[in-house]
C-alpha positions as a printed NumPy array, in Angstrom:
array([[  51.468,   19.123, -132.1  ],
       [  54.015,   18.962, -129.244],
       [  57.766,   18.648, -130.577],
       [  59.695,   16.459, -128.991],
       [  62.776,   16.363, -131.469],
       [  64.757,   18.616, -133.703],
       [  63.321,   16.783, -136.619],
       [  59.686,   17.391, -135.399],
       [  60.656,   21.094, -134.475],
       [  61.973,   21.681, -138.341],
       [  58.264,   20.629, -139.618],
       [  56.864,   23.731, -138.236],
       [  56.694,   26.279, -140.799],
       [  59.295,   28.974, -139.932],
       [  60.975,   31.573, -142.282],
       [  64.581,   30.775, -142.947],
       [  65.847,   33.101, -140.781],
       [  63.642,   31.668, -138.011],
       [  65.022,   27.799, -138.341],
       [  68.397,   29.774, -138.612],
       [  68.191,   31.462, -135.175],
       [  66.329,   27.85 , -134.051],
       [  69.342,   25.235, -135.422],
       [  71.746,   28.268, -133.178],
       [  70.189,   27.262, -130.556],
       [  70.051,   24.104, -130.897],
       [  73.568,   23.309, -131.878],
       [  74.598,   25.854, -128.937],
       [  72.705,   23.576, -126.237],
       [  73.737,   20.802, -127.935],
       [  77.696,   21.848, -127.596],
       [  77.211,   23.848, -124.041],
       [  74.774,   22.606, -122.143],
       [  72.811,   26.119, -121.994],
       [  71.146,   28.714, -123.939],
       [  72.954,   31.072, -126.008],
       [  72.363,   34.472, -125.318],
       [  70.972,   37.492, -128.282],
       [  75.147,   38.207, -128.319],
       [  75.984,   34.576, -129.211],
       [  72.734,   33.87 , -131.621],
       [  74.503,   37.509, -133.492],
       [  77.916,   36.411, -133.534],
       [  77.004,   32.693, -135.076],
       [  74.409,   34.486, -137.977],
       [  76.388,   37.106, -138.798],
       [  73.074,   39.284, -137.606],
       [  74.067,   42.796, -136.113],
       [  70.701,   43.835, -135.039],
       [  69.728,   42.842, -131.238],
       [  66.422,   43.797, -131.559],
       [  65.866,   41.037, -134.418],
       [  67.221,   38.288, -133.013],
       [  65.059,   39.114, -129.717],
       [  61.993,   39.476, -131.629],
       [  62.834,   36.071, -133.995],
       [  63.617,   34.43 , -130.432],
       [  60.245,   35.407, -129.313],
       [  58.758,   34.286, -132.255],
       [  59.632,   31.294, -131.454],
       [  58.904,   30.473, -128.58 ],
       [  55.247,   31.544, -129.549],
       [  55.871,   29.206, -132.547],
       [  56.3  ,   26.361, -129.758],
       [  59.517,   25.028, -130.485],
       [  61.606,   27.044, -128.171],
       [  61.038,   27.865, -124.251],
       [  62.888,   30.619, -121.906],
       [  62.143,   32.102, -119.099],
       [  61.161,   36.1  , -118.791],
       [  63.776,   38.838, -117.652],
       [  66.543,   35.511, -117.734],
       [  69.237,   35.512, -119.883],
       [  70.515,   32.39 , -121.626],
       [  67.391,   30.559, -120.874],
       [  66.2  ,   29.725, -124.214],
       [  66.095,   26.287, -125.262],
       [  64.702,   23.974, -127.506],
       [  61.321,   22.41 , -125.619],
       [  62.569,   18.798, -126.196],
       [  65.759,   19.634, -124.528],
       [  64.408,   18.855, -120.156],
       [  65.775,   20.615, -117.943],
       [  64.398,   20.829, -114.407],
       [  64.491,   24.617, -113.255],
       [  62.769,   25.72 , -116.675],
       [  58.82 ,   25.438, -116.901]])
């Protein structure tokens, strides 16, 4: 199934702290224009763990609902958010 809202993207079964991490990042685009980075994601869910939130990122992007691009910081997004420069 491709997602091409937030709605669709909330019918994919993630754990709750997986659609936490995911409505982050979506709220963050929504309010900044760009990806949050692990720092921001930590500060808005209280999470002090980097290595989580990186590996729940991750997770979603394998999950289908997020994009970024490797060894580039703040380029997570939600995939129904277009953005040229981002594959």
């Amino acid at each position: 199934m491709k997602v091409k809202s937030c709605e669709q993207a909330l019918e994919v079964l993630m754990t709750e702290k997986q659609r936490t991490i995911f409505l982050c990042i979506d709220e963050f685009w929504k309010k900044m224009g760009y990806g949050p980075s692990i720092d921001d994601v930590m500060m808005l869910t209280g999470d002090r763990s980097r290595s989580n939130v990186s590996r729940v990122m991750h997770k979603l992007c394998d999950l289908g609902v997020c994009k970024m691009l490797a060894n580039s910081a703040r380029s997570i997004r939600p995939v129904y958010v277009n953005f040229r420069k981002l594959p």
